[in-house]
SETOR-802421 format. One record per residue (C-alpha): residue number from 1; residue in three letters; chain; x, y, z. Coordinates in Angstrom, 1 decimal. Example, Ala and Ser with C-alpha at 12.3 -4.5 7.8 and 13.67 -1.06 7.14 Angstrom:
{1; Ala; A; {12.3; -4.5; 7.8}}
{2; Ser; A; {13.7; -1.1; 7.1}}
end
This chain:
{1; Unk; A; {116.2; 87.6; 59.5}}
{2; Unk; A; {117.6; 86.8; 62.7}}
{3; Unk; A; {115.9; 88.4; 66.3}}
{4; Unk; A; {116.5; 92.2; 66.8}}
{5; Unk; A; {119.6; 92.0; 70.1}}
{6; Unk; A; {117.8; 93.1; 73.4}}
{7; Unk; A; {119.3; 97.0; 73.9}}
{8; Unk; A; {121.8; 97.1; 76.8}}
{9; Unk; A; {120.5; 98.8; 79.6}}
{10; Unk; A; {121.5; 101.8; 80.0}}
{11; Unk; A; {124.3; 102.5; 83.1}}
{12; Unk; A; {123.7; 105.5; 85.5}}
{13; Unk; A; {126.7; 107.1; 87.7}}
{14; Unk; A; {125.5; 106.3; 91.0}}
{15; Unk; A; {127.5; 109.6; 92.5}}
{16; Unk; A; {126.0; 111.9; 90.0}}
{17; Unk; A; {122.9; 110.7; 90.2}}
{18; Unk; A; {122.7; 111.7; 94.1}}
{19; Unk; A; {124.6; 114.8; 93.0}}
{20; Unk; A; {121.8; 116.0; 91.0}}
{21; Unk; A; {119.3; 114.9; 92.8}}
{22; Unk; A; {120.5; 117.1; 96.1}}
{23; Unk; A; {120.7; 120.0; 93.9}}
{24; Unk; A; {117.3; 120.0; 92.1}}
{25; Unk; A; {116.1; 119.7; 95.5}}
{26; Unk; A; {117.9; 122.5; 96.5}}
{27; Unk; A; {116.4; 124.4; 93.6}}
{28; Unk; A; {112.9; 123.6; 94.2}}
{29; Unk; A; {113.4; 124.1; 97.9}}
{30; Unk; A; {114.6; 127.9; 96.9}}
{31; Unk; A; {111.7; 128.3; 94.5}}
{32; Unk; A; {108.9; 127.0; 97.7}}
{33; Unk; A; {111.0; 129.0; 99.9}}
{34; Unk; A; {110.3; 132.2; 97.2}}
{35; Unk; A; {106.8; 131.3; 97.3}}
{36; Unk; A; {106.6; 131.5; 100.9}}
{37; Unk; A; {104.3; 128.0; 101.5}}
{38; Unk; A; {107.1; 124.8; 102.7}}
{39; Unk; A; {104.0; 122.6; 102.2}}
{40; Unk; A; {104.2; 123.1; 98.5}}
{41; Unk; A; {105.9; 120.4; 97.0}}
{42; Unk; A; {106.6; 118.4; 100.4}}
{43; Unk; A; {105.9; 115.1; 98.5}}
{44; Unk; A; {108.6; 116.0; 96.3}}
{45; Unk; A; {111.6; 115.6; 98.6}}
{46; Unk; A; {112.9; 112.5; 97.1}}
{47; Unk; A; {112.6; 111.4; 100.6}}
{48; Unk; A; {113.4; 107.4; 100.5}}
{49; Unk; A; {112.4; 104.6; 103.4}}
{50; Unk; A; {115.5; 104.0; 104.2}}
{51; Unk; A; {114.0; 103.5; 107.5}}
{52; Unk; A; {112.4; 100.6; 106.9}}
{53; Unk; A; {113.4; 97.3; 106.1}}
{54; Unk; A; {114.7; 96.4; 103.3}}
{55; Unk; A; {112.6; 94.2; 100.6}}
{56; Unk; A; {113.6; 91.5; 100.0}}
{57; Unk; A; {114.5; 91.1; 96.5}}
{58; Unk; A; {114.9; 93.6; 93.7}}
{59; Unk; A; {111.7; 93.9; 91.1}}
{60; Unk; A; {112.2; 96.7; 89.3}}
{61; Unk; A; {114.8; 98.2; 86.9}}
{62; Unk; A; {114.5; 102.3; 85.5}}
{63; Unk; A; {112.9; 101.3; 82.4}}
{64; Unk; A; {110.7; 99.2; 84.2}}
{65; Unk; A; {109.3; 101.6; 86.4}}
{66; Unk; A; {109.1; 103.9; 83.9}}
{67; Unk; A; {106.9; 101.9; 81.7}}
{68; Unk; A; {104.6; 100.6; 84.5}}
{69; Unk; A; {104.0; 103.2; 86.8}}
{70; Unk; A; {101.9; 106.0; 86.7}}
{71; Unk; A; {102.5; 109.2; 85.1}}
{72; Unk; A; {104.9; 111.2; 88.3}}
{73; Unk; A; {102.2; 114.0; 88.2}}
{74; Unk; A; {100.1; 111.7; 90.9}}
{75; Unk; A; {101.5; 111.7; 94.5}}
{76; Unk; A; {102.2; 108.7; 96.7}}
{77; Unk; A; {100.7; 110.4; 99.4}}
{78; Unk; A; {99.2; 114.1; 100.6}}
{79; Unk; A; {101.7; 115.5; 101.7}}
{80; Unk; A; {102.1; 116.1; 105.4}}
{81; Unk; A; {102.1; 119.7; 106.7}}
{82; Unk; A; {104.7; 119.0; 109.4}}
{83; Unk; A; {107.0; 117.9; 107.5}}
{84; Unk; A; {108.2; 121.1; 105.3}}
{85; Unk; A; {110.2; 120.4; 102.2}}
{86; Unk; A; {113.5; 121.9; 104.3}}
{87; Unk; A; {113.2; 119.3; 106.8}}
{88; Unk; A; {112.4; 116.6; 104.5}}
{89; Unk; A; {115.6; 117.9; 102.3}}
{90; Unk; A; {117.8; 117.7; 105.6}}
{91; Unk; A; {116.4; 114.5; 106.6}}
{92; Unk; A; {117.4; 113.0; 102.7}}
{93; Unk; A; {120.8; 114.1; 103.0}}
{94; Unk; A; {121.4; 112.8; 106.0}}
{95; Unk; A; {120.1; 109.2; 105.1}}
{96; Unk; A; {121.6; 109.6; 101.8}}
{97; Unk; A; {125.2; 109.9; 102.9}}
{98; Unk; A; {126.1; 106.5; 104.1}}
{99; Unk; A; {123.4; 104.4; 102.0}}
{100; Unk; A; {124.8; 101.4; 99.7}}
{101; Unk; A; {124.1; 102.2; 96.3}}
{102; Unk; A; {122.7; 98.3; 95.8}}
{103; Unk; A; {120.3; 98.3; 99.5}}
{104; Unk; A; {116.4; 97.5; 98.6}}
{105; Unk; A; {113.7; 100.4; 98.7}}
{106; Unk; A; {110.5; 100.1; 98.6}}
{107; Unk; A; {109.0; 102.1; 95.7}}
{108; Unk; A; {105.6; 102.9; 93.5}}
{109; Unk; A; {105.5; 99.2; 91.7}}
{110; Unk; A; {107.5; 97.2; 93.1}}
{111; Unk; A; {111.2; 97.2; 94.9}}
{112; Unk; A; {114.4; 99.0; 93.5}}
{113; Unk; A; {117.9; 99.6; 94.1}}
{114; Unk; A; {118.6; 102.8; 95.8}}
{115; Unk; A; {121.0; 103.8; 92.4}}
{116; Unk; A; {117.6; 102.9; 90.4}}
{117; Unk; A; {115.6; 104.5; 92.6}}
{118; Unk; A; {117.3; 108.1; 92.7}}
{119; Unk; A; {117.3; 108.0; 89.1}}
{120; Unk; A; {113.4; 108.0; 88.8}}
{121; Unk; A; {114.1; 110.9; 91.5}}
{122; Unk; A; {115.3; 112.6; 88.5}}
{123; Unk; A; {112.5; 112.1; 86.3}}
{124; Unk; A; {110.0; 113.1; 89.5}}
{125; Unk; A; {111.7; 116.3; 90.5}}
{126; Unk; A; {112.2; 117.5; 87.0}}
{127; Unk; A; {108.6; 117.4; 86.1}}
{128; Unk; A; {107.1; 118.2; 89.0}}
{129; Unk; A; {109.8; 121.7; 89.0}}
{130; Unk; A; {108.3; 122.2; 85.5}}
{131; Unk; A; {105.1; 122.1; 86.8}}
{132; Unk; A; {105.5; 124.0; 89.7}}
{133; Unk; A; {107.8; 126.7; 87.1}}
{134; Unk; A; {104.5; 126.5; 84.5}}
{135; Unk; A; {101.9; 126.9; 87.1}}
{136; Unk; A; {103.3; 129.9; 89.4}}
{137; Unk; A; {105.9; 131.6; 86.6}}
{138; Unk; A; {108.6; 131.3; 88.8}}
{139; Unk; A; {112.0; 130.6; 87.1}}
{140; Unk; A; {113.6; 128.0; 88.7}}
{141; Unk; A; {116.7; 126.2; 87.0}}
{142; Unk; A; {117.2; 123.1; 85.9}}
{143; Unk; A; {120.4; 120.9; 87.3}}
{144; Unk; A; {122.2; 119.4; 83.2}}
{145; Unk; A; {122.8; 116.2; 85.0}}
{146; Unk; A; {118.5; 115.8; 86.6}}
{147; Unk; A; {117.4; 117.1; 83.0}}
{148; Unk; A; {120.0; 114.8; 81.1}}
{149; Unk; A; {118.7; 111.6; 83.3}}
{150; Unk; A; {114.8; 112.3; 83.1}}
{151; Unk; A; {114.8; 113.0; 79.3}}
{152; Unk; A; {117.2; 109.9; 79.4}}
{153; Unk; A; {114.9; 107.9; 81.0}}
{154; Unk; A; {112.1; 108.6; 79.3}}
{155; Unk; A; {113.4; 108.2; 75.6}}
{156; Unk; A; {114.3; 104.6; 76.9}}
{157; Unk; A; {110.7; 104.3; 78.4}}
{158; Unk; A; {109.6; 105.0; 74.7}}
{159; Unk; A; {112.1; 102.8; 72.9}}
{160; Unk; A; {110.7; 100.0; 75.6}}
{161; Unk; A; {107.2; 100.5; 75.0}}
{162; Unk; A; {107.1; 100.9; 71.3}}
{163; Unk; A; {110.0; 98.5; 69.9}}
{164; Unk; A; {111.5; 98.9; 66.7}}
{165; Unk; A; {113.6; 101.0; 64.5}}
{166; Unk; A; {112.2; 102.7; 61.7}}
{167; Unk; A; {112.0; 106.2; 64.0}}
{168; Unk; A; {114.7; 107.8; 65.2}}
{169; Unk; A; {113.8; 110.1; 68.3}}
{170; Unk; A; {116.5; 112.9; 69.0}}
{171; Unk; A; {116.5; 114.8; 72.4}}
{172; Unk; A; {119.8; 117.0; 72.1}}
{173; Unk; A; {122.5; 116.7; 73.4}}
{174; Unk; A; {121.0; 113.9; 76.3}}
{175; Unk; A; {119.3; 111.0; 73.9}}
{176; Unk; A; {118.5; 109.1; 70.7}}
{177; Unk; A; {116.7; 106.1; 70.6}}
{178; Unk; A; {115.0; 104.3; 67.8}}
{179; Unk; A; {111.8; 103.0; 68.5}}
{180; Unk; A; {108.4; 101.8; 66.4}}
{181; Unk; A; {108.0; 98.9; 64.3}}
{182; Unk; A; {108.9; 98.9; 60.5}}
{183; Unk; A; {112.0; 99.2; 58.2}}
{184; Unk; A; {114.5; 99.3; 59.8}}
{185; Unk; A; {117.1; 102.3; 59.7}}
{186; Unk; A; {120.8; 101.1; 59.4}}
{187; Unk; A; {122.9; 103.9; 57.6}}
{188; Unk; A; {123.0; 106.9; 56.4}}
{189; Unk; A; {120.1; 109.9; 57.4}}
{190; Unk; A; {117.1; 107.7; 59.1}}
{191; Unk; A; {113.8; 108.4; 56.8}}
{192; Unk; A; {111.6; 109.1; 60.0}}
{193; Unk; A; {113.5; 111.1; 62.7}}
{194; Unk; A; {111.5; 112.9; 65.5}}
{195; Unk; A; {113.6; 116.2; 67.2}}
{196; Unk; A; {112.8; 118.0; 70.6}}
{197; Unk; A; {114.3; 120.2; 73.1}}
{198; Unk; A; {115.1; 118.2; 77.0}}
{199; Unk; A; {111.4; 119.7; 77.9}}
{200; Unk; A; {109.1; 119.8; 75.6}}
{201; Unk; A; {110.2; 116.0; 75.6}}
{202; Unk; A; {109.5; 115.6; 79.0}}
{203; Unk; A; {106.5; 117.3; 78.7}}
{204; Unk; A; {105.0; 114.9; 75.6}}
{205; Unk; A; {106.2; 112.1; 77.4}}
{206; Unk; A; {104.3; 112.8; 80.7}}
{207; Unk; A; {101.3; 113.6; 79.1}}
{208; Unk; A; {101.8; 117.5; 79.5}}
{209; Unk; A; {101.8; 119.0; 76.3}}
{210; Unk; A; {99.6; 117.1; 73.3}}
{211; Unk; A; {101.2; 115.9; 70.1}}
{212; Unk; A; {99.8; 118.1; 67.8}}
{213; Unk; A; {100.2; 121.2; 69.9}}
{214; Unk; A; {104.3; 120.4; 70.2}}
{215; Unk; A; {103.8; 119.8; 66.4}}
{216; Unk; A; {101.9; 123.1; 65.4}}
{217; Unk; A; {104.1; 125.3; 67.7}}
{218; Unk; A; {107.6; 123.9; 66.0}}
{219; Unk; A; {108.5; 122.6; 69.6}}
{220; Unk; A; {109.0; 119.4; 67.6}}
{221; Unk; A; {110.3; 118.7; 64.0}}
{222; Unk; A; {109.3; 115.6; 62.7}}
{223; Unk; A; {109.4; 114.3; 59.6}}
{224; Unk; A; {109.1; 111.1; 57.5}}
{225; Unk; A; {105.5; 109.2; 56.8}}
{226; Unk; A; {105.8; 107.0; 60.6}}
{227; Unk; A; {107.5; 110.3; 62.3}}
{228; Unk; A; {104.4; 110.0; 64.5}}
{229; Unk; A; {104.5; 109.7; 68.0}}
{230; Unk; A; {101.3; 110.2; 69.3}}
{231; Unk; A; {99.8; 106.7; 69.5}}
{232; Unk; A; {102.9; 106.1; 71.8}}
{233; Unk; A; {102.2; 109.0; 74.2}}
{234; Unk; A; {102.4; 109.7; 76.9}}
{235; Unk; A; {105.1; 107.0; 78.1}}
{236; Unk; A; {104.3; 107.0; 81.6}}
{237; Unk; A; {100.9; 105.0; 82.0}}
end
């Protein structure tokens, strides 16, 4: 049988990317303001060192940092009380504006693109306003296009780290992968297929909500004798 062909990698919009990330910021910069403490969430800011030099060659894709760094519930830092997350938001947009999608950052695990790098943005500020959302019950929305990215992301981080394609993994209406080794599925209704909702994925796949509990609650349907995911989860290790 001959080799499985290597998945194309997925392409991100480089304008919608930036897009969403300046509005999830702007939503979790309403929600701290609502909470009355700029501090919270500073670290969040998706803030990038475009100040300093540039590396010097690129080391990391999406999937790649997605696969080897850790779970985005971990600062880089402590966050530093003088810079509020409305300063930091101002200060992003203004080195944003002008920066070539293809200039070197420096980021968590190695050196990115800045278009790479604002799409793990995506993943960062959608957990961490699901965190922030879970932990205070404030409502704060969701931008489609920063929820589309992270769950993209992440089902790719999956497919990556368990290869295969005897499970098909649904996130409607943003993914579907296949993923885990076995038979593999090539027509018709795939005998093991895995379904979610855009967070409760993003929450199994950072390591927020357990297998068995998004099981037991019907926040997953999965059926099929290898529709198990947990010895896969979380993604981000």
């Amino acid at each position: 049988m001959p080799p499985r062909a290597r998945a194309r990698a997925r392409m991100y919009d480089p304008a919608k990317t930036r897009a969403a990330v300046t509005a999830q910021l702007a939503h979790l910069r309403d929600a701290v303001r609502e909470l009355g403490d700029e501090r919270l969430g500073a670290r969040l800011s998706a803030a990038v060192r475009l100040e300093d030099p540039a590396p010097s060659a690129r080391e990391l894709t999406v999937t790649e940092w997605a696969t080897a760094t850790a779970a985005p519930a971990e600062p880089e830092t402590e966050p530093d009380p003088g810079e509020p997350l409305e300063r930091a938001a101002a200060r992003f947009a203004e080195l944003i504006a002008t920066a070539p999608a293809d200039r070197l950052v420096a980021a968590r695990g190695g050196a990115m693109r800045l278009d790479d790098f604002l799409v793990t943005r995506c993943v960062e500020l959608i957990v961490h306003t699901d965190d922030l959302a879970t932990a205070t019950g404030v409502s704060i929305p969701y931008d489609r296009h920063a929820l589309a990215t992270a769950s993209r992301v992440l089902a790719d981080a999956l497919a990556a780290k368990a290869p295969g394609g005897s499970v098909e993994v649904r996130v409607p209406p943003f993914a579907v992968v296949q993923c885990v080794e076995g038979p593999r599925h090539t027509r018709g209704t795939p005998p093991n297929v895995i379904e979610t909702a855009p967070l409760p994925w993003i929450r199994l796949a950072t390591g927020r909500l357990p297998w068995p509990e998004a099981v037991e609650s019907a926040q997953v349907t999965a059926s099929g004798e290898r529709a198990d995911l947990s010895p896969h989860l979380p993604v981000l290790t």
